[in-house]
Steps between C-alpha positions, in 0.01 A plus 500: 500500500691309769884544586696339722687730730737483777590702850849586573617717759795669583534610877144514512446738224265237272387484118300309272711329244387436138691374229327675220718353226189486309451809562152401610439799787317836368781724635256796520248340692594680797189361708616171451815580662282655800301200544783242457698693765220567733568349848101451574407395123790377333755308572698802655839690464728786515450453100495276197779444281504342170810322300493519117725460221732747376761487201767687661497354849409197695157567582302835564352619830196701506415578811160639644476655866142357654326813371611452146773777497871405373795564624828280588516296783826352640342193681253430253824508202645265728189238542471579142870346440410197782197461284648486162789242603195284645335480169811401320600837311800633667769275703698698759546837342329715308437834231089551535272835443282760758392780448784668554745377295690134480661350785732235601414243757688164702385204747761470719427270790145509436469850556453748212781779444320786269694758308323840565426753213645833524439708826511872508711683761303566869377823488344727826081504528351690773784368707539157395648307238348414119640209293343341156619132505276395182218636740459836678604498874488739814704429766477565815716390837340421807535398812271200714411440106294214706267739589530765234152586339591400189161405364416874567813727432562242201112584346576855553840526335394284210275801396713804548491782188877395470378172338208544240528159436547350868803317674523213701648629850773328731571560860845379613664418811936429533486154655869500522795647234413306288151405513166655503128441588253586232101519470383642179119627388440462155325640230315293276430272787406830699586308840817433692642114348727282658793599283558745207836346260496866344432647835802338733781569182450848512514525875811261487634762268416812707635313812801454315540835385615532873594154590702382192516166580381372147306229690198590666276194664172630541244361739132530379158394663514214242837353545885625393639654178845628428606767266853451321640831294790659390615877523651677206764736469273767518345302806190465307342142517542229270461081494171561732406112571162413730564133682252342660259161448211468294298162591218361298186438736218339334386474156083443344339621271290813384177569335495840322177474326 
């Protein structure tokens, strides 16, 4: 069977795109989601994502990290939304599906705003901080985050006894007031990516647990987010939106027999 399939990225965090309308792709062939993603043979990504139809929203995401787990991924619902306005479903806003509920989504100057799911409150881990953005995160701040280990310390937190099922792990560094530096390994990927949409909400959130600025510009290895919120009366957070760009870089197409 051959698809056609595209590669977006979103500050360097990249997926395979399918529109499975047709609902063509075997979602439990995990291998096939290995190969596809593999960077030495497959085409190669951070992880696949596919669009299909769904009668209550705009289109659904299902999303596949490159060793065939699921979980929700901020950048990839954003190249998700990029990707669905390029094949004609959605215009400039939009209602869709992940995993972890519905979201709502804009273009705005050609850079995708996404509405968050709900986040629980920062809690204390072995002296650092613990957030659940749609996907599990420990948080960590650093300092010379250039030359933090995180490919190591990242490895070894992702498999603490705290977290039967793993987290992804973020090491962050206070640029200024009200900006921050971040360099996240994930799981799934099992390997430090270029930027983590999940990852730099929830340490925009735990920086602004301190720093209430209810803006937070983050800087990651892959390029610039920003993190837009709200604080309730009960100073909890609400109106979490991820902005950054999601760009579509090539496009061919794929052989899965």
């Amino acid at each position: 069977m051959t698809l056609s399939f595209y590669k977006y990225q979103g500050t360097g965090n990249d997926f395979v795109m399918i529109d499975d309308r047709s609902e063509q792709f075997d979602l439990d062939d995990l291998s096939a989601v290995s190969k596809i993603c593999d960077r030495k043979f497959g085409i190669g990504a951070d992880g696949l994502i596919l669009i299909r139809n769904h009668a209550d929203y705009d289109f659904e995401m299902i999303y596949y990290n490159a060793d065939g787990s699921q979980s929700m991924c901020g950048n990839g619902a954003r190249c998700a939304v990029a990707f669905s306005h390029f094949l004609g479903i959605i215009d400039l806003e939009t209602s869709f599906l992940a995993i972890d509920g519905g979201h709502k989504a804009k273009i705005v100057d050609g850079r995708v705003e996404l509405l968050m799911g709900e986040v629980s409150k920062p809690k204390q881990v072995e002296g650092d901080v613990f957030i659940d953005t749609g996907s599990p995160h420990h948080l960590r701040k650093v300092e010379a985050i250039n030359e933090y280990p995180v490919i190591e310390e990242g490895a070894r937190i992702r498999h603490l006894d705290i977290y039967p099922e793993g987290t992804n792990v973020n090491f962050v560094e206070a640029i200024d007031e009200n900006e921050i530096f971040v360099r996240t390994y994930e799981r799934g990927v099992e390997n430090e990516t270029l930027s983590c949409g999940t990852g730099v909400t929830a340490a925009a959130l735990a920086f602004g647990t301190k720093n209430p600025m209810q803006m937070v510009k983050i800087k990651t290895l892959g390029g610039e987010l920003a993190v837009r919120y709200s604080l309730n009366q009960d100073n909890e957070f609400e109106d979490v939106w991820l902005i950054g760009p999601a760009e579509k870089v090539f496009e061919g197409t794929l052989d899965l027999t």
